[in-house]
C-alpha positions as CSV (number, residue, x, y, z in Angstrom):
1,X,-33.0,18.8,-49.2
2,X,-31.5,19.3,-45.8
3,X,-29.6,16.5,-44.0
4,X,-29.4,16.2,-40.3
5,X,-26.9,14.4,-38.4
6,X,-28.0,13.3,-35.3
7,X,-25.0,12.7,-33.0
8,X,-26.7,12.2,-29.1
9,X,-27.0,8.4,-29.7
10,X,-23.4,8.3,-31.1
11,X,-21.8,10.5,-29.3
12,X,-19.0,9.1,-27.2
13,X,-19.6,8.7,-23.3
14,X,-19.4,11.4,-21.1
15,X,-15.9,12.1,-19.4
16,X,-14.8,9.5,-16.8
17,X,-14.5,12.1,-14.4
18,X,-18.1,13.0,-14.0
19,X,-18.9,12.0,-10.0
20,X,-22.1,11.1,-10.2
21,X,-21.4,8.2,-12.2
22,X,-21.2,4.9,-10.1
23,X,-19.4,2.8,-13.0
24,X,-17.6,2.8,-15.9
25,X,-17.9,0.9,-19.2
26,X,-15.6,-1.4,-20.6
27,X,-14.1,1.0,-23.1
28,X,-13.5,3.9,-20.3
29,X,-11.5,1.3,-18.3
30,X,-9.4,0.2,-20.9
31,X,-8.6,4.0,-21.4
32,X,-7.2,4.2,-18.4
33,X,-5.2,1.2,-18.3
34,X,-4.1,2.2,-21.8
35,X,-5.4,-1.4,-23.1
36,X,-6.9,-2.2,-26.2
37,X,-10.6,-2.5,-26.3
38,X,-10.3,-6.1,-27.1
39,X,-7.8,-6.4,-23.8
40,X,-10.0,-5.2,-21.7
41,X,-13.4,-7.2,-22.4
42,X,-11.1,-10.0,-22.2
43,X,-9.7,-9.1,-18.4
44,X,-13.1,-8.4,-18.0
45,X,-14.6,-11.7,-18.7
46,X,-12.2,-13.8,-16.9
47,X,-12.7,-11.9,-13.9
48,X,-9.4,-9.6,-13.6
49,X,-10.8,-6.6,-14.2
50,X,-14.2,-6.2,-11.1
51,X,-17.4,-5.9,-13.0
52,X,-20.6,-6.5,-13.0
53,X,-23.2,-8.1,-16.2
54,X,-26.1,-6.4,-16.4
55,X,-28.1,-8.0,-19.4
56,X,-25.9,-7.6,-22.5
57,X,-23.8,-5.3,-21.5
58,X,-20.3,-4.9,-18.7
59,X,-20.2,-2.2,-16.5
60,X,-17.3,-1.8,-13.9
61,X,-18.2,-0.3,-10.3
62,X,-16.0,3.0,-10.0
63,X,-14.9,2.0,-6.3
64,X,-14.5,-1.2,-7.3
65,X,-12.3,-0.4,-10.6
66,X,-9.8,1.7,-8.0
67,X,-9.6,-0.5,-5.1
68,X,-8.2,-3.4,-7.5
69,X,-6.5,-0.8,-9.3
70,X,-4.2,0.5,-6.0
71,X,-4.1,-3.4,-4.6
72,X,-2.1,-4.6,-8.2
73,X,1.6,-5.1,-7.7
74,X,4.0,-2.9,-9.2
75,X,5.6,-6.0,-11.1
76,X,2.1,-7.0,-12.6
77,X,1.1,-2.9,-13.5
78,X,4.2,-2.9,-16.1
């Protein structure tokens, strides 16, 4: 008997670097920040982090994402 393993609907997102991508999920931003994944939805939701709902899911506009990003004091980055 021969098991496959499918992997393409596990398989982790694409890198964040890919251009043609206009947003990032949650889990990509926290990445970045170096925050937990449970930090992140949480800045998410009360509206630190920019995003957007789209049905049951978060997504965070690239432009968006780096335009707060740059904008953050030093003293609140540390």
């Amino acid at each position: 008997m021969h098991h496959l393993i499918s992997t393409s609907r596990h398989a982790p997102a694409e890198s964040t670097s890919d251009e043609r991508r206009a947003v990032y999920t949650v889990i990509e931003a926290a990445h970045l920040l170096s925050l937990s994944r449970g930090s992140a939805y949480a800045l998410v939701r009360n509206g630190t982090i920019p995003a957007i709902r789209m049905g049951n899911r978060w997504v965070i506009p690239k432009r968006r994402f780096h335009s707060w990003l740059d904008g953050t004091p030093e003293s609140e980055a540390n």
